[in-house]
C-alpha positions in Angstrom: -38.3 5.2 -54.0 -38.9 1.3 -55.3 -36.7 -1.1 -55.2 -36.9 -4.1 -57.3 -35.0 -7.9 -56.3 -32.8 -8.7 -58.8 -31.8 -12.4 -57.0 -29.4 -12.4 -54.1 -30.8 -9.7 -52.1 -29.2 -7.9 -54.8 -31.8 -4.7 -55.1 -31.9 -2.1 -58.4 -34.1 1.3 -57.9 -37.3 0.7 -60.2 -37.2 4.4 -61.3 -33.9 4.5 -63.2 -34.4 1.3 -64.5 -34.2 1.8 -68.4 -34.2 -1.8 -70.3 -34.0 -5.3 -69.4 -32.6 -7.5 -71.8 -30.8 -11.0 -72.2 -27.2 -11.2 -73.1 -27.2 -13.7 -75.9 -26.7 -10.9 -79.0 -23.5 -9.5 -79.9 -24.9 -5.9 -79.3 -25.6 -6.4 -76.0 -22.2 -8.2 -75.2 -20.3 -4.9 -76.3 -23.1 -3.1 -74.2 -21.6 -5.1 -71.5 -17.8 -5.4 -72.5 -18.1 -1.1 -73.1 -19.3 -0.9 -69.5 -16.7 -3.1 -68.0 -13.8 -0.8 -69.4 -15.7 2.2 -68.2 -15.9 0.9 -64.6 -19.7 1.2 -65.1 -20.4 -2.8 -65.0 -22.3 -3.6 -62.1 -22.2 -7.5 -61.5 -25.0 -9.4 -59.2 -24.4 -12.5 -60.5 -22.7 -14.0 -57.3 -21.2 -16.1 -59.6 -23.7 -17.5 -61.9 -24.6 -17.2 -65.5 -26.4 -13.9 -66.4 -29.7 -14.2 -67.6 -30.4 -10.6 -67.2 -28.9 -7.2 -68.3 -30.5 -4.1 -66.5 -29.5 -0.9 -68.0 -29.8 1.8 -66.0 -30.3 5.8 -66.9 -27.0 6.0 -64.6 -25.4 4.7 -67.4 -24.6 1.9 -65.8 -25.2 -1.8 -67.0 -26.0 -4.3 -64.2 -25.7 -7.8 -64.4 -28.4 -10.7 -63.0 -29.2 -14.4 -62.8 -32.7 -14.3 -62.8 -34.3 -14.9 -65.9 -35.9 -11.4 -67.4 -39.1 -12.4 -67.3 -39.2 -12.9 -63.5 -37.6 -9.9 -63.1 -40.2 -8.2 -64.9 -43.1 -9.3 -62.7 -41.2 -8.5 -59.7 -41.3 -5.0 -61.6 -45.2 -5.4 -62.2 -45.9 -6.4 -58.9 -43.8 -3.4 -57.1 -45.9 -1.1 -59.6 -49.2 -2.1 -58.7 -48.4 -2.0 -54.8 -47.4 1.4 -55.5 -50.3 2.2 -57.2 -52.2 0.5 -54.8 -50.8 3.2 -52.1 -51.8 6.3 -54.0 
């Protein structure tokens, strides 16, 4: 299993990692507003201002403040070690 950093030693499994997204549209808000009544809302924020919305195949919707795009590469980078491995 894979792990990828989210920021704040805050760690997301790379396999049931569905989207990444910013939180700027009004679809995405109610993404996260829909988790938050669930109970499903997942913030790693540690207080800061998201940048990042993973949504997970969990169902749950977790909440970061590293910018997507860094996220991503740290997703890239755990891939090709893993492929690396095979």
């Amino acid at each position: 299993m894979r792990f990828i950093n989210i920021g704040f030693g805050n760690m997301v499994s790379a396999g049931r990692l569905i989207a990444l997204v910013t939180p700027d549209s009004a679809p995405v808000k109610r993404i996260i507003q829909e988790a938050r009544d669930r109970g499903s809302l997942i913030d790693a924020t540690c207080g800061r201002r998201t940048r990042t919305v993973l949504v997970m195949d969990s169902d749950h919707v977790v909440l970061s403040a590293v910018a997507p795009d860094t996220v991503s590469a740290r997703f890239e980078n755990n891939s090709e070690v893993k492929d690396d491995e095979q």
